[in-house]
N, CA, C and O of each residue as an XYZ file, in Angstrom:
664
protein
N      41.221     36.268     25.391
C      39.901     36.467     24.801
C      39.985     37.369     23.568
O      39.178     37.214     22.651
N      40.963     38.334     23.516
C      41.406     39.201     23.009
C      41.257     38.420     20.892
O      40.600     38.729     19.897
N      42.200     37.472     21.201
C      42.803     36.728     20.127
C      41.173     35.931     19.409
O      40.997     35.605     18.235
N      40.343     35.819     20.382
C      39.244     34.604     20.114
C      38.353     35.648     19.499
O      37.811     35.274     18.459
N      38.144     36.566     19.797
C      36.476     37.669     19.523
C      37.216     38.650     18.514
O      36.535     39.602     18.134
N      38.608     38.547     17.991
C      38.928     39.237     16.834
C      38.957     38.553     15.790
O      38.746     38.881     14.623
N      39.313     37.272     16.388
C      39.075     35.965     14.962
C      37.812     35.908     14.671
O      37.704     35.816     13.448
N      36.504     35.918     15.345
C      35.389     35.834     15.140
C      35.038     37.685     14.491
O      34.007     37.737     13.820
N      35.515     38.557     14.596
C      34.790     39.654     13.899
C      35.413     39.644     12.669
O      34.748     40.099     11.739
N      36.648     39.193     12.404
C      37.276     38.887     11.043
C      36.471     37.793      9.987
O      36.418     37.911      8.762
N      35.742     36.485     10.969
C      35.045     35.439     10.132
C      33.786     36.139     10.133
O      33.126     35.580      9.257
N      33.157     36.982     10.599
C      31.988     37.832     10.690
C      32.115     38.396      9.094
O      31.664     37.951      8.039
N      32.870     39.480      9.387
C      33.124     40.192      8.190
C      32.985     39.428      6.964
O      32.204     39.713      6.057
N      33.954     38.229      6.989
C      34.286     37.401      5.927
C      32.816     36.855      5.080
O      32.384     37.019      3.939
N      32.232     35.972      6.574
C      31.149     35.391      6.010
C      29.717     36.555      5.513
O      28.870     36.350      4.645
N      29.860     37.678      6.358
C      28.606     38.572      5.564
C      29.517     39.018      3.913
O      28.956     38.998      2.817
N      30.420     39.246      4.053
C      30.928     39.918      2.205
C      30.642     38.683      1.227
O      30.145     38.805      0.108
N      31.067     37.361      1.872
C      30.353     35.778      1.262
C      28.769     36.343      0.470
O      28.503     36.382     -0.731
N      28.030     36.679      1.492
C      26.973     36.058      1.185
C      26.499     37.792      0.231
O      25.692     37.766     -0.699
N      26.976     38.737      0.564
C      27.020     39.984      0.347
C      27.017     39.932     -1.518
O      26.280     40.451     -2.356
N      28.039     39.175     -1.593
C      28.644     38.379     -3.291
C      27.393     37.959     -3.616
O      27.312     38.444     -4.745
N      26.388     37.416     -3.437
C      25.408     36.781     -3.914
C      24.328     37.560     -4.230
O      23.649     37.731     -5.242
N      24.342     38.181     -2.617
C      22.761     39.199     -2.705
C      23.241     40.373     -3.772
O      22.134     40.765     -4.144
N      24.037     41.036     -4.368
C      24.540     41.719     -5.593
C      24.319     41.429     -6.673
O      24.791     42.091     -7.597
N      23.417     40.189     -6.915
C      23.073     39.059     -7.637
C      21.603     39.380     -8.209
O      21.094     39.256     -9.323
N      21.268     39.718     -7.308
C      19.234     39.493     -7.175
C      18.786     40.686     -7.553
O      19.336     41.741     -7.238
N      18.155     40.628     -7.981
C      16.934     41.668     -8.069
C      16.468     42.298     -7.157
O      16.173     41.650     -6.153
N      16.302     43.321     -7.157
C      15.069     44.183     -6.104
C      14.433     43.590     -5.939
O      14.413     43.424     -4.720
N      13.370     42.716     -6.632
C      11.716     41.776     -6.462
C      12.295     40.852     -5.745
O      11.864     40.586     -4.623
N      13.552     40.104     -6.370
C      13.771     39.008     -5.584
C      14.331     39.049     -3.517
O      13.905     38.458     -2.525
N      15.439     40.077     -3.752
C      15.559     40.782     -2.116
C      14.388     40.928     -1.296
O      14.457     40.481     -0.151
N      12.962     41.661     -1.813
C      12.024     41.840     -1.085
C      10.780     41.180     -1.272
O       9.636     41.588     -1.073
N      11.328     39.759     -1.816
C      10.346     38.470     -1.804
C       9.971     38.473     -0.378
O      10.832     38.617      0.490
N       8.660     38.312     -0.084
C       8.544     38.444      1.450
C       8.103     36.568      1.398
O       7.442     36.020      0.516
N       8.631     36.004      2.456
C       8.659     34.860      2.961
C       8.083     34.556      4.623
O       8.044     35.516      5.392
N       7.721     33.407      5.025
C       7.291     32.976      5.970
C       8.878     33.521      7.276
O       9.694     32.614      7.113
N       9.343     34.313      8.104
C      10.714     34.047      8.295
C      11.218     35.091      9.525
O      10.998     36.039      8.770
N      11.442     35.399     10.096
C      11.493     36.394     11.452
C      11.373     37.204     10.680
O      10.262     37.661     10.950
N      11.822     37.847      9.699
C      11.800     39.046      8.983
C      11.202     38.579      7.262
O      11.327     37.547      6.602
N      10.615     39.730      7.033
C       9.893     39.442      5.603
C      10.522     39.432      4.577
O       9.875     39.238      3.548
N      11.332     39.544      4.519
C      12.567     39.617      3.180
C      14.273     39.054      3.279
O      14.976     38.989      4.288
N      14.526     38.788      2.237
C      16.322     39.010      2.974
C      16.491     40.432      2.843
O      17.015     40.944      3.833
N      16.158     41.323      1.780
C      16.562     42.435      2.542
C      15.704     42.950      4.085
O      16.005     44.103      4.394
N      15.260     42.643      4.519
C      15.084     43.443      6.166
C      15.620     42.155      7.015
O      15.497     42.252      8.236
N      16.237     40.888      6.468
C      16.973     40.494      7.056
C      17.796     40.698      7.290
O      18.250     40.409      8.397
N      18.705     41.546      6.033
C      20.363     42.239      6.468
C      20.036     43.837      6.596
O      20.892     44.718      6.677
N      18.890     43.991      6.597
C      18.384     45.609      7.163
C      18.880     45.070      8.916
O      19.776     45.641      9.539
N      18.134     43.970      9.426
C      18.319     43.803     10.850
C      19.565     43.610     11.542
O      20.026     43.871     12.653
N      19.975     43.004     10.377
C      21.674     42.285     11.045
C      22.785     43.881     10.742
O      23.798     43.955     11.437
N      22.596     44.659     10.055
C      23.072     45.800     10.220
C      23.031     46.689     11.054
O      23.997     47.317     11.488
N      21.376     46.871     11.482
C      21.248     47.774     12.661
C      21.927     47.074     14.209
O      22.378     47.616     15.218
N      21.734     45.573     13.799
C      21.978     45.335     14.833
C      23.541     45.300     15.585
O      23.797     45.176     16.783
N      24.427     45.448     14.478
C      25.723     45.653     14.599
C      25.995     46.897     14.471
O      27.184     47.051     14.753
N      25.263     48.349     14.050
C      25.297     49.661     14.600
C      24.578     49.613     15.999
O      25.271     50.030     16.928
N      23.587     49.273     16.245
C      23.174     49.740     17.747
C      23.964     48.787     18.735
O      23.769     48.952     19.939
N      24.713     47.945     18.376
C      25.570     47.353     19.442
C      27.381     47.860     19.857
O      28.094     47.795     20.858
N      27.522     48.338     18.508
C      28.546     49.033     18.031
C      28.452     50.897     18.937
O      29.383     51.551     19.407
N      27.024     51.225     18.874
C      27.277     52.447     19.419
C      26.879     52.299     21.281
O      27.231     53.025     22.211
N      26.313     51.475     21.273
C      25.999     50.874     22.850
C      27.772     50.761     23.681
O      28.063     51.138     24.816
N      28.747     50.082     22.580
C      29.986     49.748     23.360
C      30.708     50.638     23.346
O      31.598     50.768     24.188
N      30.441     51.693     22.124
C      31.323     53.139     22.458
C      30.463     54.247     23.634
O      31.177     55.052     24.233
N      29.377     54.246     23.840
C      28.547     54.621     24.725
C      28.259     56.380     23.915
O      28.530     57.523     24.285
N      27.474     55.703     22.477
C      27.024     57.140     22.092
C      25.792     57.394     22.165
O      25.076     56.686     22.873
N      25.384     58.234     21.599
C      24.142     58.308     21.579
C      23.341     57.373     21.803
O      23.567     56.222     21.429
N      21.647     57.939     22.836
C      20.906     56.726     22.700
C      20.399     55.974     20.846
O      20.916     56.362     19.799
N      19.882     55.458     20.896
C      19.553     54.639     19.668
C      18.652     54.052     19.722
O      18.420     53.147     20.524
N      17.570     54.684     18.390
C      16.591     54.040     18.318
C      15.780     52.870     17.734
O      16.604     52.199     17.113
N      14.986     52.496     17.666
C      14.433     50.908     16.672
C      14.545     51.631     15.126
O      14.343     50.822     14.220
N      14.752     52.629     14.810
C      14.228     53.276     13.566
C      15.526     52.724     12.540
O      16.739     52.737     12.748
N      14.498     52.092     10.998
C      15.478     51.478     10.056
C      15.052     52.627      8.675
O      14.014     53.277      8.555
N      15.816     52.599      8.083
C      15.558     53.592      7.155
C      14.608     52.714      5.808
O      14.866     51.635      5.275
N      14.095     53.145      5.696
C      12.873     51.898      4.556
C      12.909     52.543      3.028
O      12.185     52.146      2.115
N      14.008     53.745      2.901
C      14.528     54.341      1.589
C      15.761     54.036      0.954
O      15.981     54.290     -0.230
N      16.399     53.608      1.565
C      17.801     52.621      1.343
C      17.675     51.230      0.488
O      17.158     50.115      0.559
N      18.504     52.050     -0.379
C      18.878     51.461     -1.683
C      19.897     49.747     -1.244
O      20.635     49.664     -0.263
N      19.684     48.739     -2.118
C      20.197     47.381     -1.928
C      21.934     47.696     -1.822
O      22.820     47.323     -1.053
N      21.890     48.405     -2.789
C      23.578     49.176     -2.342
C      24.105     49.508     -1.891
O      25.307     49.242     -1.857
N      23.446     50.408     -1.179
C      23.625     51.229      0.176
C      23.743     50.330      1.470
O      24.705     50.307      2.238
N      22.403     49.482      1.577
C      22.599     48.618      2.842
C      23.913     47.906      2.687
O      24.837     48.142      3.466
N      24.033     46.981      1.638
C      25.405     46.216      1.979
C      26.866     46.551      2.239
O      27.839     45.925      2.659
N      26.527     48.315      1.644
C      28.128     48.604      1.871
C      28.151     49.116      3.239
O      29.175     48.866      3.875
N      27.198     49.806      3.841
C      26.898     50.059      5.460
C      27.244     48.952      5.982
O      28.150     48.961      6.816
N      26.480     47.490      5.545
C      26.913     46.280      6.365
C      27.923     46.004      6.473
O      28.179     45.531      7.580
N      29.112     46.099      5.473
C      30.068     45.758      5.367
C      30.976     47.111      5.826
O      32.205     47.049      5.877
N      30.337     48.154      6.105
C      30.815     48.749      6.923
C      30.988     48.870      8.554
O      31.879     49.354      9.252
N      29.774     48.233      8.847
C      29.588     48.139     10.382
C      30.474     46.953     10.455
O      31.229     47.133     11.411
N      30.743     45.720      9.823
C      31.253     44.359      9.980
C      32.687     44.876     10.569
O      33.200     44.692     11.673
N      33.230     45.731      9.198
C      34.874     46.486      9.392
C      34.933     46.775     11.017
O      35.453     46.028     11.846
N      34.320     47.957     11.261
C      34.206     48.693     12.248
C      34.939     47.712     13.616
O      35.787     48.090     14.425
N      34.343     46.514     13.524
C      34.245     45.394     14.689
C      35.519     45.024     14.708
O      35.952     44.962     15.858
N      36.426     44.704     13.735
C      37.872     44.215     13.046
C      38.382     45.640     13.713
O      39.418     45.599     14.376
N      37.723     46.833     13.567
C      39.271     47.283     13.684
C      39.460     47.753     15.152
O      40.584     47.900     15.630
N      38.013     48.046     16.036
C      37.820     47.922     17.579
C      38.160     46.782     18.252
O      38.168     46.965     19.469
N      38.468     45.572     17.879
C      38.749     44.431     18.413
C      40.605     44.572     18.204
O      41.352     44.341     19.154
N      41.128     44.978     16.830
C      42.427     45.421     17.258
C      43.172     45.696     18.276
O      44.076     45.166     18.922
N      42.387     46.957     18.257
C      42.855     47.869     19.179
C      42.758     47.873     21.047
O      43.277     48.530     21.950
N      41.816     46.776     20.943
C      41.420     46.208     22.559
C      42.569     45.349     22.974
O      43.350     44.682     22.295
N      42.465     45.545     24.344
C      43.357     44.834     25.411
C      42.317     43.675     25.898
O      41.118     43.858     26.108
N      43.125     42.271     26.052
C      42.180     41.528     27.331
C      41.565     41.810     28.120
O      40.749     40.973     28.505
N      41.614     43.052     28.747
C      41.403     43.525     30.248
C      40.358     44.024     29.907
O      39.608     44.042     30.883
N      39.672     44.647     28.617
C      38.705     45.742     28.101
C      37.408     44.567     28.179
O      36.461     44.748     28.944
N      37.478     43.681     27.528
C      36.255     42.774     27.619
C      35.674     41.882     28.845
O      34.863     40.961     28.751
N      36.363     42.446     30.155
C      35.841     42.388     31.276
C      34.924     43.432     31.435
O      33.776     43.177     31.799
N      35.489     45.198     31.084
C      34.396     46.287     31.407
C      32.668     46.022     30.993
O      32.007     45.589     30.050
N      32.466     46.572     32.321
C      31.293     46.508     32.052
C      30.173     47.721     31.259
O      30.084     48.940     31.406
N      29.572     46.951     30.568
C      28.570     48.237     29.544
C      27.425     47.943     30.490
O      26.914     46.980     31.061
N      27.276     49.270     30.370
C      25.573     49.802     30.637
C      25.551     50.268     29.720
O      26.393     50.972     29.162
N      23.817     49.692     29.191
C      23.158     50.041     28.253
C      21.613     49.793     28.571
O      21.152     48.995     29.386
N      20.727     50.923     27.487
C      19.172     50.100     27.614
C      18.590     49.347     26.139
O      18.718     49.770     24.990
N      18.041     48.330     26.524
C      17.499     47.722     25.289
C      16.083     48.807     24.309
O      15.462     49.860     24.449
N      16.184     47.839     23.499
C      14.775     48.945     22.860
C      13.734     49.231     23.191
O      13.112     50.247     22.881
N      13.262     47.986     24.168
C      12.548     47.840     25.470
C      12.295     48.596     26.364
O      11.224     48.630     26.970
N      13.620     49.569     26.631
C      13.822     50.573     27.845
C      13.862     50.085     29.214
O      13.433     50.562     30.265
N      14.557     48.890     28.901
C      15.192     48.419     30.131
C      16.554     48.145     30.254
O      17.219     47.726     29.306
N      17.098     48.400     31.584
C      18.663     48.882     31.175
C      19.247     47.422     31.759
O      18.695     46.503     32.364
N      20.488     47.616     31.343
C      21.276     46.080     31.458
C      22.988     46.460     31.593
O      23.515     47.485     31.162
N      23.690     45.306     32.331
C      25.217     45.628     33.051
C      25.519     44.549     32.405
O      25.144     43.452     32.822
N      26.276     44.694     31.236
C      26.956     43.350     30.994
C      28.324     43.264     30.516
O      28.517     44.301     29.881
N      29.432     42.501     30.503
C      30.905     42.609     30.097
C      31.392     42.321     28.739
O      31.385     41.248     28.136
N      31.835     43.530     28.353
C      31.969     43.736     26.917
C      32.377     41.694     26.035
O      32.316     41.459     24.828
N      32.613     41.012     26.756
C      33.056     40.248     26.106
C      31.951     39.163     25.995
O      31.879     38.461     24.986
N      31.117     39.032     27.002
C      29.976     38.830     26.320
C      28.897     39.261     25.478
O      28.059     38.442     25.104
N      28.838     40.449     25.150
C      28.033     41.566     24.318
C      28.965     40.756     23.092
O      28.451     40.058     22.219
N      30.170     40.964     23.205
C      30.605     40.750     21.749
C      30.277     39.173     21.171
O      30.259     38.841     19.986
N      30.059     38.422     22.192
C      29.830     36.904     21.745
C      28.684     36.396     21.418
O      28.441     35.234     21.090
N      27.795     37.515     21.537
C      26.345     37.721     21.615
C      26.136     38.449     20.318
O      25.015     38.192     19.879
N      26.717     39.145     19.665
C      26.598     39.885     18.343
C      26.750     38.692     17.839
O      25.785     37.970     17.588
N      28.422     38.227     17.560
C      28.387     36.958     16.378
C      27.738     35.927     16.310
O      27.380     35.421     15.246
N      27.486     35.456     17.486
C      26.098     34.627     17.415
C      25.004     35.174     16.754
O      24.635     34.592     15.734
N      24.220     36.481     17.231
C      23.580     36.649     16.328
C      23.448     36.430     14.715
O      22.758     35.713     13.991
N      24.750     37.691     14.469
C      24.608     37.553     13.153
C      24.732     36.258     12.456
O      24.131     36.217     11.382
N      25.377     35.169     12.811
C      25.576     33.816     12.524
C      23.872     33.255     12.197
O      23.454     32.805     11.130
N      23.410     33.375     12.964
C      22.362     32.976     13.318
C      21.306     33.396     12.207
O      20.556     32.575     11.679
N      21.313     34.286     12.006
C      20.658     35.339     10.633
C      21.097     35.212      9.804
O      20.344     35.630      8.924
N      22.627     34.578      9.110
C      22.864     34.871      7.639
C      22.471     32.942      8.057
O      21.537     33.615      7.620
N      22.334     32.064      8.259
C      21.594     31.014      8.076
C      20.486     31.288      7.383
O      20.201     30.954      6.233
N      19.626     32.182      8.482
C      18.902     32.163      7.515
C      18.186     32.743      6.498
O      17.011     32.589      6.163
N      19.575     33.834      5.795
C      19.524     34.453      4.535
C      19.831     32.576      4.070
O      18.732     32.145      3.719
N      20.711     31.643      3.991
C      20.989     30.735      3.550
C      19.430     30.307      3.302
O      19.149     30.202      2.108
N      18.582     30.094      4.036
C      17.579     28.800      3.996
C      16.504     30.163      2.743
O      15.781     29.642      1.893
N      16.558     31.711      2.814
C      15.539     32.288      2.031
C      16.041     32.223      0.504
O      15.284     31.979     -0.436
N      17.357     32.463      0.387
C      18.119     32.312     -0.835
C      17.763     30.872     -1.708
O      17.540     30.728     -2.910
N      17.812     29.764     -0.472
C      17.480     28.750     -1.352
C      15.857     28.395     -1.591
O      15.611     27.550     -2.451
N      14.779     28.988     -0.886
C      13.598     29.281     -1.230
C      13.320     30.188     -2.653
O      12.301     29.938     -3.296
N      14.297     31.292     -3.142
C      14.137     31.438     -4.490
C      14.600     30.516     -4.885
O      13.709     30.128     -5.640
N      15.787     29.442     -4.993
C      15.685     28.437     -5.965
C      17.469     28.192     -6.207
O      18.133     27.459     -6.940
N      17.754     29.116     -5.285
C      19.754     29.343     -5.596
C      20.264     28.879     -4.805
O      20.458     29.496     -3.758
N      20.663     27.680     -4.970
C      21.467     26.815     -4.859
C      23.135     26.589     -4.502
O      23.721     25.767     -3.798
N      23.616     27.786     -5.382
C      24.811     27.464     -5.897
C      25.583     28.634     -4.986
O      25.807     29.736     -5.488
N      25.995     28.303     -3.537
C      25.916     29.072     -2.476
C      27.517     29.137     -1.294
O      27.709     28.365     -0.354
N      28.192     29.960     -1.609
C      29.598     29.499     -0.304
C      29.260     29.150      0.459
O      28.180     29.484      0.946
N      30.132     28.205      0.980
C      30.016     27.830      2.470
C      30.407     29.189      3.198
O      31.351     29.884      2.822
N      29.487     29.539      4.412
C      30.314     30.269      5.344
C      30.803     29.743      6.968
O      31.222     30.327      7.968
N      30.574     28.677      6.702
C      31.244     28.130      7.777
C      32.495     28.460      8.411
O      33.459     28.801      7.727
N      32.577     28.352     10.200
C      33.905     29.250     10.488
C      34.880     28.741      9.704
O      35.488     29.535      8.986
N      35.296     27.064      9.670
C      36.057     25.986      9.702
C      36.531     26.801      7.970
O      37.654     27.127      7.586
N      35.642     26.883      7.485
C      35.517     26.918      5.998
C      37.059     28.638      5.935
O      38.021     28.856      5.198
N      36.475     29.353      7.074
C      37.175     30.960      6.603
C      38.820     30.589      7.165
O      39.903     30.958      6.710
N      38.483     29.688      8.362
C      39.981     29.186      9.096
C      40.703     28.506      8.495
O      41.848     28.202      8.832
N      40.151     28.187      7.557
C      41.477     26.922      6.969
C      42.098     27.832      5.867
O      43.297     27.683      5.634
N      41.334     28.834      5.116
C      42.140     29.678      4.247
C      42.194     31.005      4.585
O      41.933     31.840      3.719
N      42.531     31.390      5.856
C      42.595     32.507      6.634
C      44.444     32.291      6.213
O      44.736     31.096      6.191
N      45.500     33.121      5.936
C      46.695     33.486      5.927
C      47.123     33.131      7.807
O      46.761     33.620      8.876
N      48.092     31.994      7.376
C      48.659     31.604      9.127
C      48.986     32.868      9.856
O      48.440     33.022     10.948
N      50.017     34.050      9.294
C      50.458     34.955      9.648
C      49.660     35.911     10.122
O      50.323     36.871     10.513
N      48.077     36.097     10.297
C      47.544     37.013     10.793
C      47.113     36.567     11.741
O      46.472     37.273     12.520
């Protein structure tokens, strides 16, 4: 499992710095175009997909509780290099794990304040899904401004020019 959920935090990484390349692109007006969309912007779309890879990130080291609170003063700069900081983070904890680790079980409570027992290796299969799931649809808001001209981030797409040797 070890080998499978490090390849996936590596195509994680990969595909948010993808799309990361683009949003470096836009404008302030254009980032906080608010749209019809779980979240009102792409930026509080990768506001979400950040927190959500810090509060899952500090849930599996078992730090501090953690709250819903997003910082709403954070600069377009700031968020992406955090994102692409939390992305790292995942690459280099998945290293360092044994097979045996993504059996342990986490306790944690949701934001909800209801608590939950689950095995690190599903928590982790449950992040990249997420975030997968969300830079779609930065894909579908990006092309609602009108931009088109967009990487694939498909896994298939990071695996075929991923270096054999790693």
């Amino acid at each position: 499992m070890k080998n499978l959920l490090l390849q996936y935090a590596e195509y994680n990484l990969w595909a948010n710095n993808q799309i990361t390349e683009i949003l470096n692109r836009l404008t302030e007006q254009q980032l906080k175009q608010e749209f019809p969309s779980s979240f009102k912007s792409i930026f509080e779309t990768v506001q979400h997909l950040c927190f959500a890879e810090e509060l899952w990130y500090r849930r599996v080291k078992m730090k501090d509780t953690v709250t819903g609170h997003v910082n709403t003063e954070e600069t377009p700069i700031a968020l992406f290099g955090r994102w692409a900081d939390c992305s790292a983070q995942w690459v280099k904890l998945l290293q360092s794990s044994h097979n045996a680790d993504f059996e342990k079980m986490i306790r944690y409570t949701n934001l909800k304040g209801i608590p939950f027992n689950q095995p690190l290796g599903q928590i982790m299969q449950h992040l990249f899904n997420h975030q997968t799931y969300h830079r779609g649809q930065l894909i579908t808001l990006l092309h609602l401004l009108g931009i088109t001209q967009l990487p694939s981030t498909d896994f298939i797409v990071f695996a075929r020019n991923k270096p054999q040797n790693q």
